[in-house]
C-alpha positions as CSV (number, residue, x, y, z in Angstrom):
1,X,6.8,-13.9,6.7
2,X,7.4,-14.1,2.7
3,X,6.8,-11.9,0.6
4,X,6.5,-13.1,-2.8
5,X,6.6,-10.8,-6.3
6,X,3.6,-11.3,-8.2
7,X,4.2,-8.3,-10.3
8,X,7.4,-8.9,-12.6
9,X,9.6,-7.9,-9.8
10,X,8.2,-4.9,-9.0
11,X,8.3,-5.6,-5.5
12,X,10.9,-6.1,-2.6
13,X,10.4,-6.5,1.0
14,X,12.3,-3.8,3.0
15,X,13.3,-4.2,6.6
16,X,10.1,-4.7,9.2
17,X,8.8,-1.6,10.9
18,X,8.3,-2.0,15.1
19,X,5.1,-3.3,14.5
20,X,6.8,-6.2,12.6
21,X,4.5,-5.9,9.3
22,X,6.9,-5.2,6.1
23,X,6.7,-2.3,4.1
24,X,6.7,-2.6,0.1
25,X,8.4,-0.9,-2.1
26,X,7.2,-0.5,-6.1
27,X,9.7,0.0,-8.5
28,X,9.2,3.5,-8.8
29,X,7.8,5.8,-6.0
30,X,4.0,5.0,-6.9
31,X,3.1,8.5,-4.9
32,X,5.4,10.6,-6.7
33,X,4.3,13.9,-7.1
34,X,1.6,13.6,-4.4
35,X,1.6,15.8,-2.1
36,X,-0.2,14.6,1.4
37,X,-0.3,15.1,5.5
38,X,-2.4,12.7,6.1
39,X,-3.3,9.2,5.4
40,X,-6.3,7.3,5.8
41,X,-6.6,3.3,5.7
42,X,-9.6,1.2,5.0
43,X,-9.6,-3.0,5.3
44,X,-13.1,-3.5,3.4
45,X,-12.2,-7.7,3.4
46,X,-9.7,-10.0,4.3
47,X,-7.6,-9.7,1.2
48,X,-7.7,-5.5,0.3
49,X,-6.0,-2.7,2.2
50,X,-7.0,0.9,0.9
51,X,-5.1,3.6,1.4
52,X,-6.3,7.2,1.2
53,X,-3.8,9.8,1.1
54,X,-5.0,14.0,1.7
55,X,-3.3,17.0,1.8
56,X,-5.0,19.4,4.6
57,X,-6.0,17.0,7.1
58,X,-8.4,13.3,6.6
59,X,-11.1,16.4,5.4
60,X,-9.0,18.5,3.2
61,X,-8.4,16.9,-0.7
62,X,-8.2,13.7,-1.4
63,X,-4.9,13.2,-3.4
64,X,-4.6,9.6,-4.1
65,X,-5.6,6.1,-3.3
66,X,-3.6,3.0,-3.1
67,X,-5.1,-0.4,-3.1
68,X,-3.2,-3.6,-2.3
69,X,-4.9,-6.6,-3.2
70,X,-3.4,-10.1,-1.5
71,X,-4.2,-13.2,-3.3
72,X,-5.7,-14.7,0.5
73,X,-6.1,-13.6,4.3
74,X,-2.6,-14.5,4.6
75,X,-1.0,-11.2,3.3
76,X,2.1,-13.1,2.2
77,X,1.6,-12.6,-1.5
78,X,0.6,-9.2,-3.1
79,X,-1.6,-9.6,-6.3
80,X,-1.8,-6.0,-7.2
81,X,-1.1,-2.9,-6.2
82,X,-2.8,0.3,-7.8
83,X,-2.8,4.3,-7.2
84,X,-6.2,5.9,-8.2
């Protein structure tokens, strides 16, 4: 699997977890200064991921959510990525 940088090099593919997806890395820590336990993760279409990330359990506060965007179902490009 490739994992190209659509995002100024922002982005770099780090070694595969045992469930062989890749985990990416933003330039900076994008949850940094969030504090969580627990994390939540939503697929609402082929292309998004959404995670939610809440300190106190998935019913305590809700600290920040990450969206990454793909450009298709393929998940080998990243479009965007964005903390809310």
């Amino acid at each position: 699997m490739a994992l190209h940088d659509l995002d100024l090099q922002n982005f770099e593919r780090l070694e595969p977890n045992k469930s062989a997806r890749y985990v990416i890395s933003v330039g900076q820590n994008i949850l940094a200064g969030v504090e969580f336990d627990s994390i939540s993760v939503a697929y609402p279409n082929a292309t998004t991921e959404i995670f939610t990330y809440y300190a106190g359990g998935l019913s305590g506060t809700l600290n920040a959510t990450v969206t990454v965007v793909y450009t298709d179902a393929t998940k080998e490009d990243v479009s965007t990525v964005e903390r809310t």
